[in-house]
C-alpha positions in Angstrom: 56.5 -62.9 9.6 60.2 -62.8 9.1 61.3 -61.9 12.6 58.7 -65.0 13.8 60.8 -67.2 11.3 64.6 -66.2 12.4 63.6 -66.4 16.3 62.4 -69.6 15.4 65.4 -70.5 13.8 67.1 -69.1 16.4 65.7 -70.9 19.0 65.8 -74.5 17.6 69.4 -73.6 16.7 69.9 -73.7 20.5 67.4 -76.0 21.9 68.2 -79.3 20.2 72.4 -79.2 20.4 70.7 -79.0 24.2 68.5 -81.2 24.4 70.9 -83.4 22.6 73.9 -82.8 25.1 71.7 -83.8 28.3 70.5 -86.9 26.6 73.9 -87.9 25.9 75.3 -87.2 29.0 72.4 -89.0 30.4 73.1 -91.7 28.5 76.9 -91.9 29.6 76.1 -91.5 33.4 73.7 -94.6 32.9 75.7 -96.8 31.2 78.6 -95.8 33.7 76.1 -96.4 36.5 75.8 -100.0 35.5 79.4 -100.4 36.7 77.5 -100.8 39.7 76.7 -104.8 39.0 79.9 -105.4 39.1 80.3 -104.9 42.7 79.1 -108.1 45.3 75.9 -107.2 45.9 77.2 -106.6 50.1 78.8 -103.3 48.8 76.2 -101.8 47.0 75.9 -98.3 47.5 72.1 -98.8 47.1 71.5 -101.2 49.7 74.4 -99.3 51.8 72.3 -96.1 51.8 69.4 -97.4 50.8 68.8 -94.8 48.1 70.0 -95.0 44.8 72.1 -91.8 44.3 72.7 -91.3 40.4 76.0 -90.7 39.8 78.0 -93.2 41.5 78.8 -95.2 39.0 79.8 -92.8 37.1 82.1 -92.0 40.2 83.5 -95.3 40.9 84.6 -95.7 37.1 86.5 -92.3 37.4 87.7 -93.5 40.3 88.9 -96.8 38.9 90.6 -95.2 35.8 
């Protein structure tokens, strides 16, 4: 029963910083992706391609700075 306990442990001690991290940096991309309203709506990468690639906001803002 010990072992089952300190892999448990274990384990959360390395799933939830993860979990965490992605949902942050989901989170980020997102808000960064809403950059993309700021554009007239003739350059829209979504109606350019018409596909919405996640990531380009996050691009243009990089891009920008």
């Amino acid at each position: 029963m010990k072992a089952f306990k300190k892999y448990f442990i274990t384990g959360l001690l390395i799933w939830i910083p993860l979990v965490i991290t992605v949902w942050v940096v989901s989170a980020i991309v997102g808000a960064m992706d809403q950059s993309l309203y700021l554009l007239p709506e003739v350059i829209h990468p979504d109606k350019l391609l018409g596909v919405h690639i996640p990531g380009v906001g996050t691009v243009l803002t990089l891009l920008v700075i």
